[in-house]
N, CA, C and O atoms as a Tripos MOL2 file, in Angstrom:
@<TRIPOS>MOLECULE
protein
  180   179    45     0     0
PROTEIN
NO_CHARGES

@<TRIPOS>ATOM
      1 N         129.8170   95.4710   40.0850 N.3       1 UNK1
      2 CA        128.7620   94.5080   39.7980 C.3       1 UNK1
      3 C         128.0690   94.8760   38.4930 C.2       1 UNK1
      4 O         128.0830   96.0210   38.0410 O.2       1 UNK1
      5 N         127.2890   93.5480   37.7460 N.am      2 UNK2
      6 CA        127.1740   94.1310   36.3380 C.3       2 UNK2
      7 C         125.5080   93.5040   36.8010 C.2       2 UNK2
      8 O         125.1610   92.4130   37.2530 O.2       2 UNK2
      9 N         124.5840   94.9840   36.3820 N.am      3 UNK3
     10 CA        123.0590   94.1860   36.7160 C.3       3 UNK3
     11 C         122.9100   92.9640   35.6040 C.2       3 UNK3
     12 O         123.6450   92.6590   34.6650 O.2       3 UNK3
     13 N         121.7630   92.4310   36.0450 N.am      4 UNK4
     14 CA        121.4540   91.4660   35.1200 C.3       4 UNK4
     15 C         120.6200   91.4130   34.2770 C.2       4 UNK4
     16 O         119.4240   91.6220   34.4800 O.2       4 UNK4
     17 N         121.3460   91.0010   32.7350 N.am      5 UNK5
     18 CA        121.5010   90.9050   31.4820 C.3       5 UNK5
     19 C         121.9950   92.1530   30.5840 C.2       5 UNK5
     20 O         121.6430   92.5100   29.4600 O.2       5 UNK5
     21 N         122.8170   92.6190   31.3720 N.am      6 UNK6
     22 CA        123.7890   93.7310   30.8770 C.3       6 UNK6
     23 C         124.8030   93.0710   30.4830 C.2       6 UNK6
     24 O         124.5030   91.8780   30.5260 O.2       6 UNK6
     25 N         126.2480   93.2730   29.9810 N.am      7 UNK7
     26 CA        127.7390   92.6790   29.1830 C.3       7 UNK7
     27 C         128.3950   93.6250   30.1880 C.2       7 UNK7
     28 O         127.7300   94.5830   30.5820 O.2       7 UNK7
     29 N         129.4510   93.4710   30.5690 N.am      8 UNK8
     30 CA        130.3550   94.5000   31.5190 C.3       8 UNK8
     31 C         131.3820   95.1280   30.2630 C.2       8 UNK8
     32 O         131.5720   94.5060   29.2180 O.2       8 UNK8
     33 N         131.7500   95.9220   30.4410 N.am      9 UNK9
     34 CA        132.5380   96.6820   29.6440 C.3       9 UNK9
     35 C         133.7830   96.4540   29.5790 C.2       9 UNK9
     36 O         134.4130   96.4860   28.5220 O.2       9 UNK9
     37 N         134.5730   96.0460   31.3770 N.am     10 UNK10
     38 CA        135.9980   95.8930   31.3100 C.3      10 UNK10
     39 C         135.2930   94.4200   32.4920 C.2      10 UNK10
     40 O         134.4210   94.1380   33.3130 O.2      10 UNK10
     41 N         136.6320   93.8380   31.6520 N.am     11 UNK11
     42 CA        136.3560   92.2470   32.7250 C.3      11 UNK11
     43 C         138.2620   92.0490   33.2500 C.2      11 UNK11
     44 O         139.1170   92.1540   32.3700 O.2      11 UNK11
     45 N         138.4580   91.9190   33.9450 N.am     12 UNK12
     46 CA        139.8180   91.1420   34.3390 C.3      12 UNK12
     47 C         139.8350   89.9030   33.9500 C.2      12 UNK12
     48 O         139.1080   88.9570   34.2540 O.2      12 UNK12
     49 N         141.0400   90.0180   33.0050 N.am     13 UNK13
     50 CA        141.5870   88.8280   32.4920 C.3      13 UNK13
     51 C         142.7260   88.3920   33.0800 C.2      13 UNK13
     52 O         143.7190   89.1160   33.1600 O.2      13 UNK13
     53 N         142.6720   86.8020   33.6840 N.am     14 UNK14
     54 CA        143.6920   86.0490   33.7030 C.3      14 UNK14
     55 C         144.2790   85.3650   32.2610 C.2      14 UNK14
     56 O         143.3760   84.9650   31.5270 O.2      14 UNK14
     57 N         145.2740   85.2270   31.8920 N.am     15 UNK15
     58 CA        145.8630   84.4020   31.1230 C.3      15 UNK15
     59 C         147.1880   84.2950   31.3780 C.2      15 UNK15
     60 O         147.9540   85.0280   32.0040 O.2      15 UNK15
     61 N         147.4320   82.7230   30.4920 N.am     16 UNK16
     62 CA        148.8120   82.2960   30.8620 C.3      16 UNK16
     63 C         149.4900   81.5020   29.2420 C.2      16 UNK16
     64 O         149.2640   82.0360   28.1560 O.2      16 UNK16
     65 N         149.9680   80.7410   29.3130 N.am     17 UNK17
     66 CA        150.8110   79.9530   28.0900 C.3      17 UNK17
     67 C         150.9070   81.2090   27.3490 C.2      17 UNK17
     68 O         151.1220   82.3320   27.8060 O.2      17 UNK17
     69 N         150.6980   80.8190   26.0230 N.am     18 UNK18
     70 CA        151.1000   81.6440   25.0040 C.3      18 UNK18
     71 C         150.3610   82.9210   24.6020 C.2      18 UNK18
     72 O         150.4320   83.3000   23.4330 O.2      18 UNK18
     73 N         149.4850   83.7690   25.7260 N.am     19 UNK19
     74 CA        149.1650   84.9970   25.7690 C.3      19 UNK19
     75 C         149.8570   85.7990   26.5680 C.2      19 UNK19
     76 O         149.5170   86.9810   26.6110 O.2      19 UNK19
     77 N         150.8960   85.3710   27.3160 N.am     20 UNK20
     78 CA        151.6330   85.8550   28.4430 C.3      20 UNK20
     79 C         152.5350   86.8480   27.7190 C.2      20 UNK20
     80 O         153.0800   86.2720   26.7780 O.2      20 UNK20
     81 N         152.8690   88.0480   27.8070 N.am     21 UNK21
     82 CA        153.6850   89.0760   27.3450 C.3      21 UNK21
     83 C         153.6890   89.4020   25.9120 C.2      21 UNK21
     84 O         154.4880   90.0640   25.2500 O.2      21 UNK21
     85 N         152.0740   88.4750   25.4240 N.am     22 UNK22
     86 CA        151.4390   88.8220   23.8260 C.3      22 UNK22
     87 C         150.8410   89.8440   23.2570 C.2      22 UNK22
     88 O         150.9930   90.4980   22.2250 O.2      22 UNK22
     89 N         149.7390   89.8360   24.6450 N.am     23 UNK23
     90 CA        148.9450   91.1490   24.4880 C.3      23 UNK23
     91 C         148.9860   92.5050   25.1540 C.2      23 UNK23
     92 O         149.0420   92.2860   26.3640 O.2      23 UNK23
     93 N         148.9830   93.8550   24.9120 N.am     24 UNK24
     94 CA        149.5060   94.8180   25.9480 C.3      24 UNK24
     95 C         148.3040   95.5470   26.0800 C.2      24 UNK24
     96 O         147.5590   95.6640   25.1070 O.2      24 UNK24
     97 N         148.0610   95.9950   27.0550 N.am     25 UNK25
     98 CA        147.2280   97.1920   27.8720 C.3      25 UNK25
     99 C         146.8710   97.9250   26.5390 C.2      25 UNK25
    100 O         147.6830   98.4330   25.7650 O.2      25 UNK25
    101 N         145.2910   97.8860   26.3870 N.am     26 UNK26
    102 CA        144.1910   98.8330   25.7110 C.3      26 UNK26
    103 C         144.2230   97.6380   24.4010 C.2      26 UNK26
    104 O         143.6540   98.2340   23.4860 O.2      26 UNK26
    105 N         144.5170   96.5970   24.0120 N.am     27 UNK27
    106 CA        143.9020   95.9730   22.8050 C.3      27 UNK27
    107 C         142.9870   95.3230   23.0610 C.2      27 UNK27
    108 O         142.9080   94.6180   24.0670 O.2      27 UNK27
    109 N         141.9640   95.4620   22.0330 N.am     28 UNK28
    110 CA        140.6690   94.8670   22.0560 C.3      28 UNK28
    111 C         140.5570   93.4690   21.9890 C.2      28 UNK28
    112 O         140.8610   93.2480   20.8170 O.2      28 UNK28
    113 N         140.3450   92.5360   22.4410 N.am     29 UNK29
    114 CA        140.2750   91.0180   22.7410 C.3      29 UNK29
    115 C         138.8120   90.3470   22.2680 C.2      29 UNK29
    116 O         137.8110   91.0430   22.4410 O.2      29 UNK29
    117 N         138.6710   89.1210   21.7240 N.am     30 UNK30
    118 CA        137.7480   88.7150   21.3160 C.3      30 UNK30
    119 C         137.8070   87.1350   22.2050 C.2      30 UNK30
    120 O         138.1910   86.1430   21.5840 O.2      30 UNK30
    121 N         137.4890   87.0420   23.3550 N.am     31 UNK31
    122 CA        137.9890   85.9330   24.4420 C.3      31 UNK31
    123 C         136.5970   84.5930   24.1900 C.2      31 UNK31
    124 O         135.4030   84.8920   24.2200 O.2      31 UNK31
    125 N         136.9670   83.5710   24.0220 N.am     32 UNK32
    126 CA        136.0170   82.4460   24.1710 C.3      32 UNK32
    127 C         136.4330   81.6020   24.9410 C.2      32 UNK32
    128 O         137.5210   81.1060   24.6520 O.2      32 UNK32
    129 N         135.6310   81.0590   26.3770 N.am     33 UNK33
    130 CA        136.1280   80.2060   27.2550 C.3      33 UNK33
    131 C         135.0230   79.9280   28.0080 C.2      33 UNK33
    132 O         133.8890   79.7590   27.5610 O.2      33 UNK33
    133 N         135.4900   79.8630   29.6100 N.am     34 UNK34
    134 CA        134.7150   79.6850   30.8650 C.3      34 UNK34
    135 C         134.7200   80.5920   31.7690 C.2      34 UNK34
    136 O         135.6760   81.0380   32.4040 O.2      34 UNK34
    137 N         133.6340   80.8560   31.8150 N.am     35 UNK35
    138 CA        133.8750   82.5490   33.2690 C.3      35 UNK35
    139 C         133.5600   81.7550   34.4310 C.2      35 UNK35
    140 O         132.6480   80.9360   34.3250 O.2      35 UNK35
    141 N         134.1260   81.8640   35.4350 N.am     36 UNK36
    142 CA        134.3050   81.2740   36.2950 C.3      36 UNK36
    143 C         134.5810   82.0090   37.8800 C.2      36 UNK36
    144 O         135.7500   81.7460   38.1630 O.2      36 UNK36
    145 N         134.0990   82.6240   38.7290 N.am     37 UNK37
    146 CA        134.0890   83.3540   40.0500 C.3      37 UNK37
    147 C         134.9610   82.3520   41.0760 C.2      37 UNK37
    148 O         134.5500   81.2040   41.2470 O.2      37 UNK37
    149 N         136.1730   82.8140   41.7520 N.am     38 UNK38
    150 CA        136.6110   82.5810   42.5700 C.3      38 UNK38
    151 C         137.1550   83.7020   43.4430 C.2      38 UNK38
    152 O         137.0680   84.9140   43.2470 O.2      38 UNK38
    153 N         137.7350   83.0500   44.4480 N.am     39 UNK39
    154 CA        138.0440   84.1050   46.0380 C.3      39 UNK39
    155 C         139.4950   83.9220   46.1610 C.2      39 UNK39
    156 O         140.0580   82.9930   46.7400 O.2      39 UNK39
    157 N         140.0700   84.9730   45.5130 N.am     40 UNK40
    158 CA        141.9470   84.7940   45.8410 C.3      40 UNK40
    159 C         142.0840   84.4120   47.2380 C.2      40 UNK40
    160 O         141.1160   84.3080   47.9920 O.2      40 UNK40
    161 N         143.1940   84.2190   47.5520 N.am     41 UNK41
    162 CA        143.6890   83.3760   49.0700 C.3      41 UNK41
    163 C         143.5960   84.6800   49.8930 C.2      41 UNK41
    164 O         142.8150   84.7550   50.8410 O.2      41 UNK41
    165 N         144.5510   85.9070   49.4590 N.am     42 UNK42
    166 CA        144.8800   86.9640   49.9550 C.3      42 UNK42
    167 C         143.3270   87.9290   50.2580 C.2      42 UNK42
    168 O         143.5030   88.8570   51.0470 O.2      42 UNK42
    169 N         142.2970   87.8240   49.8690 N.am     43 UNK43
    170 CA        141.0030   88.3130   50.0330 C.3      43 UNK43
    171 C         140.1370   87.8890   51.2300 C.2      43 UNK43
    172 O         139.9180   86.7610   51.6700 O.2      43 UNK43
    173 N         139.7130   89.0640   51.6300 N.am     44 UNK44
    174 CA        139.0840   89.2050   53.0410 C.3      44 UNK44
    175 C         137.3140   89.3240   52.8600 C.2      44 UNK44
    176 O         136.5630   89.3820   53.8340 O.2      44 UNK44
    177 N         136.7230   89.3520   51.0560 N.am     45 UNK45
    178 CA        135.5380   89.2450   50.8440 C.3      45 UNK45
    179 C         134.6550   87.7370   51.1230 C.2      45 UNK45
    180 O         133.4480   87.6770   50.8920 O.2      45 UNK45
@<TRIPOS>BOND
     1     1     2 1
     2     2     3 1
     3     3     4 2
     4     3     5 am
     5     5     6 1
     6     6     7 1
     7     7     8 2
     8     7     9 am
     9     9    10 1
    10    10    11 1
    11    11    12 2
    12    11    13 am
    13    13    14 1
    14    14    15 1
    15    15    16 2
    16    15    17 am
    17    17    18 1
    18    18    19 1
    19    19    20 2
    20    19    21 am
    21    21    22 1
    22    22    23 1
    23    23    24 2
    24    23    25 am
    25    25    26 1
    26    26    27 1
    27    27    28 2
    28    27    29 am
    29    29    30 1
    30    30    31 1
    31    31    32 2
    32    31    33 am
    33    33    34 1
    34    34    35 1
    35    35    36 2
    36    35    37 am
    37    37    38 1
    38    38    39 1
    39    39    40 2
    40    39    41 am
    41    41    42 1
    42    42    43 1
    43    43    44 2
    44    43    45 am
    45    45    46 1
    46    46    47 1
    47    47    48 2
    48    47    49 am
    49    49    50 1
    50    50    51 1
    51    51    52 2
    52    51    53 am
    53    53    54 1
    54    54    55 1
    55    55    56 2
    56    55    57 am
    57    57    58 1
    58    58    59 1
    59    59    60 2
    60    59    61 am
    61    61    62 1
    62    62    63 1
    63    63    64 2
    64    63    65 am
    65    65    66 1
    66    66    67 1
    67    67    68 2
    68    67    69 am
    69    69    70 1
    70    70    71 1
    71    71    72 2
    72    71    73 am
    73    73    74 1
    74    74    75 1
    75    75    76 2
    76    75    77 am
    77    77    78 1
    78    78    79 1
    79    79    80 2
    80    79    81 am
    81    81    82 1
    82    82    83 1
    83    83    84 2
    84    83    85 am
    85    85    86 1
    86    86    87 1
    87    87    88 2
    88    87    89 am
    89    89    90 1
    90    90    91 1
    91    91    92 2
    92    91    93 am
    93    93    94 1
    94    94    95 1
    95    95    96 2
    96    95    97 am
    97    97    98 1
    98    98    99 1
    99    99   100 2
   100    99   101 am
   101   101   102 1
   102   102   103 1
   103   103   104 2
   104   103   105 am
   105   105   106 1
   106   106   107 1
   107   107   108 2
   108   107   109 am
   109   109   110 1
   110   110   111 1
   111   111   112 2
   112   111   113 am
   113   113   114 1
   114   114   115 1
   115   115   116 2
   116   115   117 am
   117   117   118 1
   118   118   119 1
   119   119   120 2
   120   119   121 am
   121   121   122 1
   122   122   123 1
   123   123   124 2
   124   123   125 am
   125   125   126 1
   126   126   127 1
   127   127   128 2
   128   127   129 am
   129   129   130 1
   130   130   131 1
   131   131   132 2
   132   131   133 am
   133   133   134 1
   134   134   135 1
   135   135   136 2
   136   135   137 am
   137   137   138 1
   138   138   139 1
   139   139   140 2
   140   139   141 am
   141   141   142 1
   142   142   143 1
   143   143   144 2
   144   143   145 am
   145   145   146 1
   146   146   147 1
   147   147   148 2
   148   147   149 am
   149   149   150 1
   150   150   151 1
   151   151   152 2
   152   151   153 am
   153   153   154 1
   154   154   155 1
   155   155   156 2
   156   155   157 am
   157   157   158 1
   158   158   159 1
   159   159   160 2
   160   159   161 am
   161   161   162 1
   162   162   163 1
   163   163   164 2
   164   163   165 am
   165   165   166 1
   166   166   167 1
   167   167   168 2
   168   167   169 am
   169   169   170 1
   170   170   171 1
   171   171   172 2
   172   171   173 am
   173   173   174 1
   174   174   175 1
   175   175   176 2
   176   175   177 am
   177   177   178 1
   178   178   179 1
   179   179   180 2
@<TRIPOS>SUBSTRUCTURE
     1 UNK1         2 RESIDUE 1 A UNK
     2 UNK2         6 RESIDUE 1 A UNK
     3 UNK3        10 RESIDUE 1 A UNK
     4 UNK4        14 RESIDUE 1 A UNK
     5 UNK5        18 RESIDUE 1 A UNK
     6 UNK6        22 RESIDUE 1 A UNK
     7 UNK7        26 RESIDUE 1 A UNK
     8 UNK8        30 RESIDUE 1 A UNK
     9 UNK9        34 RESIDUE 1 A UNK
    10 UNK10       38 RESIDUE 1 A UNK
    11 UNK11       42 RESIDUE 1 A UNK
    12 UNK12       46 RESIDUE 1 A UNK
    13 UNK13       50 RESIDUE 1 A UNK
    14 UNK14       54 RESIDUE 1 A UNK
    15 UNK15       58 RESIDUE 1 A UNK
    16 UNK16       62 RESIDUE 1 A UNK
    17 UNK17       66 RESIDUE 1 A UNK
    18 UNK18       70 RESIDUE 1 A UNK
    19 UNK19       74 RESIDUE 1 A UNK
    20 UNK20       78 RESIDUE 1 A UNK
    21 UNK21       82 RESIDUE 1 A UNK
    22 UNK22       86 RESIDUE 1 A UNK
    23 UNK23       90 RESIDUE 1 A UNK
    24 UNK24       94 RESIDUE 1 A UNK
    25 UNK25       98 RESIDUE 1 A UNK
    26 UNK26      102 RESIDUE 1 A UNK
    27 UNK27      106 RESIDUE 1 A UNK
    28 UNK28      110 RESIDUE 1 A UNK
    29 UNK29      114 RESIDUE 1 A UNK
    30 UNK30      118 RESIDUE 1 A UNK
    31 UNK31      122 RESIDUE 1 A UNK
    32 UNK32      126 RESIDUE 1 A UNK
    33 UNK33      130 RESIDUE 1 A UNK
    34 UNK34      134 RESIDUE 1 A UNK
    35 UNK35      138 RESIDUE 1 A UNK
    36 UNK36      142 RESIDUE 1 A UNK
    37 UNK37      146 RESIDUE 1 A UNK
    38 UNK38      150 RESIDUE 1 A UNK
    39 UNK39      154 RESIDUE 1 A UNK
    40 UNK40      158 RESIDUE 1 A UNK
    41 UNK41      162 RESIDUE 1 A UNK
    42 UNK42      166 RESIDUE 1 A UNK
    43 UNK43      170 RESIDUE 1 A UNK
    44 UNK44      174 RESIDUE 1 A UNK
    45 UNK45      178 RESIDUE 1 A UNK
């Protein structure tokens, strides 16, 4: 959990189309979009 009005440090990224097998583990990303909270199917939270 990130208190509030802190930035989180590491966020999980989904991506798909043309970032898919673009970017590799530890590069720095500059992401502009929609953050958006959902509940995978497989999750018991």
């Amino acid at each position: 959990d990130v208190p509030t009005g802190e930035l989180p440090r590491h966020m999980l990224l989904s991506v798909d189309r043309h970032l898919v097998q673009t970017i590799v583990p530890g590069t720095r990303l500059t992401v502009m979009g929609i953050y958006s909270i959902y509940q995978s199917s497989g999750s018991s939270a």
